[in-house]
LOZAKOL-852420 format. One record per residue: residue number from 1; y negated, x negated, z negated of N, C-alpha, C in turn. Coordinates in pm, 1 decimal. Example, Ala and Ser with C-alpha at 12.3 -4.5 7.8 and 13.67 -1.06 7.14 Angstrom:
   pos         ny         nx         nz        cay        cax        caz         cy         cx         cz
     1      569.0    -1319.0     -780.0      450.0    -1230.0     -780.0      330.0    -1320.0     -780.0
     2      225.0    -1285.0     -708.0      106.0    -1367.0     -714.0       -3.0    -1290.0     -787.0
***
This chain:
   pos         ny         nx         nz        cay        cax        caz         cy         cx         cz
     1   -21177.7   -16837.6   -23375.6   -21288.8   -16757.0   -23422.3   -21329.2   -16659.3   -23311.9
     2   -21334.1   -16552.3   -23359.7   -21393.0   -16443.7   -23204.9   -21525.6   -16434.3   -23250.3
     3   -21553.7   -16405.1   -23093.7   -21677.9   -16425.2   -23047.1   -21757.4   -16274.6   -22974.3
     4   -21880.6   -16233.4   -23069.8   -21884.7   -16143.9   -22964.8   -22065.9   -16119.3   -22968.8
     5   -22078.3   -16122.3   -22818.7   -22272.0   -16154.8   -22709.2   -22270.6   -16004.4   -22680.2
     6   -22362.8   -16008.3   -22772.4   -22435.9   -15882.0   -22659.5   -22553.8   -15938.0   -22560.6
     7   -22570.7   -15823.5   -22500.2   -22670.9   -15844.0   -22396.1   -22708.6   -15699.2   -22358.2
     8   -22837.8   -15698.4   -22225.4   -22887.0   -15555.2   -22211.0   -23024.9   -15497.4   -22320.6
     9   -23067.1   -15617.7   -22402.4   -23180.7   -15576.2   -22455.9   -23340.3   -15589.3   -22359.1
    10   -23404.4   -15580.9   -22474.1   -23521.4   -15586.7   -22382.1   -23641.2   -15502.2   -22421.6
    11   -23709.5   -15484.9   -22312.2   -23861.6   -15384.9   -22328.1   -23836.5   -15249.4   -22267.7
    12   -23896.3   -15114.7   -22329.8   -23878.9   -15017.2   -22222.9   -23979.2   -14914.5   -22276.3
    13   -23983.1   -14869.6   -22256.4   -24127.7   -14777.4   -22214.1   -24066.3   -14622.3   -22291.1
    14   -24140.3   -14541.0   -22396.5   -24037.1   -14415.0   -22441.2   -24034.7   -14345.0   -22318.4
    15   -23955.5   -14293.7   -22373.4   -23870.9   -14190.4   -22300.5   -23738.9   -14262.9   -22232.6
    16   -23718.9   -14390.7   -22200.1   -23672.9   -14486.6   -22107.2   -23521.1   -14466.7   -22181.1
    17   -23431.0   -14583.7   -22080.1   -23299.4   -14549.3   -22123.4   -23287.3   -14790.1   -22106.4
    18   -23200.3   -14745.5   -22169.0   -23143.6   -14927.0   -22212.5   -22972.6   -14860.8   -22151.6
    19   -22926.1   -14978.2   -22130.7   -22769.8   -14998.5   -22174.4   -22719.2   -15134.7   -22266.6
    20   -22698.7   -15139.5   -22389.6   -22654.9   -15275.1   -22441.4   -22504.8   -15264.8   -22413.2
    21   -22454.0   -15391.0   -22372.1   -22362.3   -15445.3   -22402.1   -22266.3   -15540.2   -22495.9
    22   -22149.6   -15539.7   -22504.9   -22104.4   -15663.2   -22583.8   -21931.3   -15690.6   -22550.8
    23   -21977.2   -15810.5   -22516.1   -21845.7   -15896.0   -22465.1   -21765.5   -15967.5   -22564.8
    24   -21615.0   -15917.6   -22612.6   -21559.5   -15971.0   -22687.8   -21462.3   -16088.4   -22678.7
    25   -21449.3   -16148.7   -22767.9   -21345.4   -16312.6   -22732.7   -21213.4   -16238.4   -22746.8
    26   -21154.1   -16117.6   -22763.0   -21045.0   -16125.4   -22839.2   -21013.1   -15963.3   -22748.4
    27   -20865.9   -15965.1   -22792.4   -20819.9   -15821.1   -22718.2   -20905.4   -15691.1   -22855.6
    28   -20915.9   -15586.7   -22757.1   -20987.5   -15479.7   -22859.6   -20859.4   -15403.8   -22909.0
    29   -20744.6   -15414.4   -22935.0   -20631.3   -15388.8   -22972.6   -20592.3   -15476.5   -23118.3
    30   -20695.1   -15539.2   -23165.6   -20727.1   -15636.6   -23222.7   -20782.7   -15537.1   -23373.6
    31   -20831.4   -15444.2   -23315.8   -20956.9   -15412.7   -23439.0   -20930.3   -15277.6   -23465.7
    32   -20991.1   -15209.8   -23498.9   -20977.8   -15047.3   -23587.3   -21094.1   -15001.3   -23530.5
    33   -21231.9   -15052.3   -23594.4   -21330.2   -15019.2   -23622.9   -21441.5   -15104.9   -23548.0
    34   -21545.5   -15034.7   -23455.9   -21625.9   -15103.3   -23385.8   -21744.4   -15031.9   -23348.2
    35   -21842.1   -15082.9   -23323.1   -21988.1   -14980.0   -23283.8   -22112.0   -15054.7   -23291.1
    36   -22222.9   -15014.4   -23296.1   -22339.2   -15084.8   -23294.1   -22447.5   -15063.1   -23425.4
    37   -22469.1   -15118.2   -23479.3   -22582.2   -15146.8   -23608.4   -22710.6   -15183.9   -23533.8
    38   -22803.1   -15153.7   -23616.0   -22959.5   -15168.2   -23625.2   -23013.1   -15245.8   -23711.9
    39   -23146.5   -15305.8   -23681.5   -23217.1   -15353.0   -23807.3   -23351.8   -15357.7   -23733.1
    40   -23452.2   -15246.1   -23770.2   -23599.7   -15257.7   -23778.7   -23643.2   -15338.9   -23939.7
    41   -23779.0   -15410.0   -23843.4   -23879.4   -15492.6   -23922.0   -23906.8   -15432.0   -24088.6
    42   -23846.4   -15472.9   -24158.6   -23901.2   -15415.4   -24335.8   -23773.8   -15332.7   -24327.8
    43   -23682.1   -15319.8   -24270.7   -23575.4   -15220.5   -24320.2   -23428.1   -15249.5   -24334.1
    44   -23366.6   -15207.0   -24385.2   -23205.7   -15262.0   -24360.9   -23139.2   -15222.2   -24271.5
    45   -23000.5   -15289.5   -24219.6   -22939.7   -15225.4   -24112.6   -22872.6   -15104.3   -24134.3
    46   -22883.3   -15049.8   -24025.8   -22795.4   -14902.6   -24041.7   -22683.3   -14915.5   -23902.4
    47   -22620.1   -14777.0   -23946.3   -22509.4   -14785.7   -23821.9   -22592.2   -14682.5   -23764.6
    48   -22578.8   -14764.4   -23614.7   -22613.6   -14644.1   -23511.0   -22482.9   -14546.0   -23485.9
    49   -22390.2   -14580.6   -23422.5   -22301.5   -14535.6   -23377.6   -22165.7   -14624.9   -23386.7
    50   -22045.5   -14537.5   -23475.5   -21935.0   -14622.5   -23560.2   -21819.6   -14546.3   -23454.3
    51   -21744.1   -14584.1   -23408.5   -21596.8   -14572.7   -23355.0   -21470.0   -14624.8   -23421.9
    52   -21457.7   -14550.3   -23468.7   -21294.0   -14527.2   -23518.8   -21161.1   -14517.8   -23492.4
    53   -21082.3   -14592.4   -23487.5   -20963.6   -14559.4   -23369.9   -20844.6   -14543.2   -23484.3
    54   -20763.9   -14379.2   -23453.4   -20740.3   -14309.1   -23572.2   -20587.0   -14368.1   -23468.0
    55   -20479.3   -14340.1   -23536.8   -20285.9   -14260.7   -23486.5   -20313.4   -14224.0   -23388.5
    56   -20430.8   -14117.4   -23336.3   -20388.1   -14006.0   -23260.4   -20495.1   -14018.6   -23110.0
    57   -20584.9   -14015.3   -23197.8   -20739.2   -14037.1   -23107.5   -20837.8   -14114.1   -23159.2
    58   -20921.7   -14163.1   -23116.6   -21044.8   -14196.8   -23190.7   -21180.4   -14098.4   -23202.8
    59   -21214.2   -14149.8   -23248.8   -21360.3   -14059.6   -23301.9   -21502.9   -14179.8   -23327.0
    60   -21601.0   -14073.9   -23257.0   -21707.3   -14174.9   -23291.7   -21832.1   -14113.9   -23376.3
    61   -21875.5   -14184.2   -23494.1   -22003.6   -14148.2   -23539.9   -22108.8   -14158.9   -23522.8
    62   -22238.6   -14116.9   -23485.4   -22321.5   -14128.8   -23485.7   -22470.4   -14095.0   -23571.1
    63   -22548.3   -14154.3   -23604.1   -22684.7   -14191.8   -23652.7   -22729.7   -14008.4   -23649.1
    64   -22764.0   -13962.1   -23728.9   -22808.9   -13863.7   -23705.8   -22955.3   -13856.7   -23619.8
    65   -23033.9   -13948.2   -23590.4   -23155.1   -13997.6   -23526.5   -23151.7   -13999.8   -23385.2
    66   -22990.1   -14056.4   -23369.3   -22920.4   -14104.5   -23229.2   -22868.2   -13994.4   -23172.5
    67   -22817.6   -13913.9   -23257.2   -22696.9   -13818.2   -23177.5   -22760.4   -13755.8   -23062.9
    68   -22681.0   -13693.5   -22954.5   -22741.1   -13647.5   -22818.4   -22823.6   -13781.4   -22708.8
    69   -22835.4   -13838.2   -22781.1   -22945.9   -13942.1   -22704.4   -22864.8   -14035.0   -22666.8
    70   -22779.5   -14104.7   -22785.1   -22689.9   -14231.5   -22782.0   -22597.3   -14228.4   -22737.4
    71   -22503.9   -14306.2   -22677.7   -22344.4   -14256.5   -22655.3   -22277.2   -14401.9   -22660.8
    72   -22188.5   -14425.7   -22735.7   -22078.9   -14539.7   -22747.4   -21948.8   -14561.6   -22600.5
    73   -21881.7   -14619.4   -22588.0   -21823.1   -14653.9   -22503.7   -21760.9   -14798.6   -22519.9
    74   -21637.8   -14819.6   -22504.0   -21549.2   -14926.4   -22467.8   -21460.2   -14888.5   -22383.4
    75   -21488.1   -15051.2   -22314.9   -21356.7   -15094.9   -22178.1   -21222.6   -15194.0   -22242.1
    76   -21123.8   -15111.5   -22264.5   -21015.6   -15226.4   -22329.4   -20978.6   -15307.9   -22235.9
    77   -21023.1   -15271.7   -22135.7   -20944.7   -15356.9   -21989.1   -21052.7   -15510.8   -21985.1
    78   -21182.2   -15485.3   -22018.9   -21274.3   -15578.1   -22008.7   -21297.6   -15629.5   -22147.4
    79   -21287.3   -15582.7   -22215.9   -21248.2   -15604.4   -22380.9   -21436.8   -15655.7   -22379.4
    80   -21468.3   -15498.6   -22406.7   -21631.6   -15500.6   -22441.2   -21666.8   -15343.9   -22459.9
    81   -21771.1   -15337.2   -22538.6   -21848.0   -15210.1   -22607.8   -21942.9   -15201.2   -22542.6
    82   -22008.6   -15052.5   -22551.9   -22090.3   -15070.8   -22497.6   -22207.8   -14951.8   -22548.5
    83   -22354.5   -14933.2   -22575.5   -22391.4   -14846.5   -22583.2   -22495.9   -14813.1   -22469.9
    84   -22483.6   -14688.4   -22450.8   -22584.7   -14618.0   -22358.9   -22716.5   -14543.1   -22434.2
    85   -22855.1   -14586.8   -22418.6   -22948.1   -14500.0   -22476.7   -23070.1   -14460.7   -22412.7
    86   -23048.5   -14348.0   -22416.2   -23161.6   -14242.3   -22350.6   -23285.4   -14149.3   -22425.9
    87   -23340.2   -14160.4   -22333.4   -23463.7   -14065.3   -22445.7   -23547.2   -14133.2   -22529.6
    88   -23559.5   -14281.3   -22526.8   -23631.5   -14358.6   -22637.5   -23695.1   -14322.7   -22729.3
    89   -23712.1   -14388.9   -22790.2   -23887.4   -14360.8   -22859.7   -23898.8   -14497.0   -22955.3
    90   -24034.6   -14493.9   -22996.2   -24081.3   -14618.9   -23060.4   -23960.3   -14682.0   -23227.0
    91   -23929.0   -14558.9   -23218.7   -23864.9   -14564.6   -23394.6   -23710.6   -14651.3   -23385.2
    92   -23692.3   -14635.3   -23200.4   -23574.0   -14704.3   -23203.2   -23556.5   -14880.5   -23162.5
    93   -23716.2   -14943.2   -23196.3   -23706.6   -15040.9   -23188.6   -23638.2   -15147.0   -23313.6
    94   -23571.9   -15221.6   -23274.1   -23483.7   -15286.3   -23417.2   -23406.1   -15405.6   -23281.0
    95   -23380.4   -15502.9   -23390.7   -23234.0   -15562.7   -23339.8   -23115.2   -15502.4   -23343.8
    96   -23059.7   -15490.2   -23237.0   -22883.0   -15407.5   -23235.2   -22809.3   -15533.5   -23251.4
    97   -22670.1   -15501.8   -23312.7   -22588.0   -15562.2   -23334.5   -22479.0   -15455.8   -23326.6
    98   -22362.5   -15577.4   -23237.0   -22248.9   -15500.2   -23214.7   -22134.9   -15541.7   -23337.6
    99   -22000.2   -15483.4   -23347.4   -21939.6   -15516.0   -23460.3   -21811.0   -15447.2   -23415.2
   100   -21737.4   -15553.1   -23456.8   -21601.4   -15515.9   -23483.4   -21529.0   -15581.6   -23586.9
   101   -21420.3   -15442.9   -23638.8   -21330.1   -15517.5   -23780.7   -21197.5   -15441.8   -23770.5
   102   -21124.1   -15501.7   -23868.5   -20985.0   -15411.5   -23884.7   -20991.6   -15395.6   -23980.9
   103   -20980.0   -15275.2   -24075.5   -21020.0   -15219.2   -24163.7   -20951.1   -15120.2   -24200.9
   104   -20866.3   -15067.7   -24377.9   -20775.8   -15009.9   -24386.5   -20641.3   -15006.5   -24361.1
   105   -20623.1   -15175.2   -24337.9   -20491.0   -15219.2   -24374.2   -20525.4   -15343.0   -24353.4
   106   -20383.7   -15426.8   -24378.6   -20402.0   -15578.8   -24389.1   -20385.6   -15632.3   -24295.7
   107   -20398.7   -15769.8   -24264.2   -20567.0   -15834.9   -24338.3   -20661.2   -15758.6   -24277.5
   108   -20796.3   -15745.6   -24333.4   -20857.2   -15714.6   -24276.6   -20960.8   -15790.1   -24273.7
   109   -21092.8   -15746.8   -24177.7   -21139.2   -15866.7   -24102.0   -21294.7   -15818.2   -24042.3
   110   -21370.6   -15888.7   -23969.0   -21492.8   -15783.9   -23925.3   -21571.7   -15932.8   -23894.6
   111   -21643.2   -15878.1   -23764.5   -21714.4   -15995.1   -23656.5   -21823.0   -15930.3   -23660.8
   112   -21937.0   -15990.7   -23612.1   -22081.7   -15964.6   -23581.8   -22111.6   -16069.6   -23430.6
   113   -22194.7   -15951.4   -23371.5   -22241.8   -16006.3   -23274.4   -22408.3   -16108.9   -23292.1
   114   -22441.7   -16162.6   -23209.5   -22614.0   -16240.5   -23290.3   -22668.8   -16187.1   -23301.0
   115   -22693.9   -16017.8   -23238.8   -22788.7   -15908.2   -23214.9   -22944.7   -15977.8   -23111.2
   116   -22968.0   -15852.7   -23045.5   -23021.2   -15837.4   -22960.3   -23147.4   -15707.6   -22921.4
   117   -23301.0   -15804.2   -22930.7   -23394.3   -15717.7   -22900.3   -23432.7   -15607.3   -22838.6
   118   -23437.0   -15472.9   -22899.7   -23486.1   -15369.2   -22815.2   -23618.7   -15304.6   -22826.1
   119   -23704.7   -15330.4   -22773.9   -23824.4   -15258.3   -22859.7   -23898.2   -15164.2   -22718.9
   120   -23901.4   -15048.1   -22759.2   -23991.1   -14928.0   -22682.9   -24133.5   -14909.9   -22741.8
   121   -24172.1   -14936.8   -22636.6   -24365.1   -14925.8   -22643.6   -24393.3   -14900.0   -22496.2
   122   -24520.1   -14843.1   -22539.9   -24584.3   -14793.9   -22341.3   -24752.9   -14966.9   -22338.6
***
């Protein structure tokens, strides 16, 4: 069963910057598709920021809320994701959750991390 912890949550003040992390059980050569999800209080999860790993290159999506602010990142060498976020503000408090799947061919498959507290307030 893979396994994957984030960490790097916490309290921060707007304007402030976080880094979450997430440490995977498994090689990232493993998956297709990986990035970080949200879930604020009364709302459903959304994708913050989705990475795609195409033939050629990958590509990453982002949250229209997030873009400029957020930035995705993985280490295949450390086999972990990672997001960087800057610029806070209150709206981006939620549980993050990291995620990975293989997706668009067979078998396919998809992990969740436990997710992890971020909440910005002064």
């Amino acid at each position: 069963q893979v396994q994957l912890v984030e960490s790097g949550g916490g309290l921060v003040q707007p304007g402030g910057s976080l880094r979450l992390s997430c440490a995977v059980s498994a090689s990232m050569h493993s998956f297709n598709t990986m990035g970080w999800y949200r879930q604020a209080p009364g709302k459903q999860r959304e994708v913050v920021a989705l990475f795609t790993d195409s033939a050629r290159e990958g590509s990453t999506n982002y949250a229209d809320s997030v873009r400029c602010r957020f930035t995705f990142s993985r280490d295949n060498a450390k086999n972990t994701i990672n997001l960087q976020m800057n610029s806070q503000n209150p709206e981006d408090t939620a549980v993050y959750y990291c995620y990975e799947a293989q997706l668009y061919m067979s078998p396919q498959y998809d992990y969740w991390g436990q997710g992890t507290q971020v909440t910005v307030s002064s």
